[in-house]
C-alpha positions, 0 to 999 in steps of 0.5 A, a space after each residue: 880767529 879772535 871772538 869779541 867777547 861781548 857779555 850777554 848782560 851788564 854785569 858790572 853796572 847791576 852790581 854797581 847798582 846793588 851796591 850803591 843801593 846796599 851802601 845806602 841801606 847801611 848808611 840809613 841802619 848807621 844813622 839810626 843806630 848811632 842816634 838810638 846809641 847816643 839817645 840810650 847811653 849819652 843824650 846830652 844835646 837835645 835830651 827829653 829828660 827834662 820833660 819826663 822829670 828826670 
């Protein structure tokens, strides 16, 4: 006798769901510290040094 092995709850589709939103998260962490890295370090496009009198 074979049973179906039917899972009580969708594993798989709440992770995926969790990752994609995680994925997201970082995407969003990624932009922010990558401009507040260029803005501190480089700033070459788009700098407000000339408004400042820097």
């Amino acid at each position: 006798m074979s049973k179906k092995l039917a899972p009580s709850r969708p594993y798989q589709p709440f992770l995926l769901r969790v990752l994609h939103g995680l994925t997201g998260l970082f995407l969003i962490a990624a932009i922010l510290t990558a401009y507040w890295t260029y803005d501190t370090y480089d700033g070459r496009w788009g700098s407000s040094a000339h408004l400042s009198g820097h």
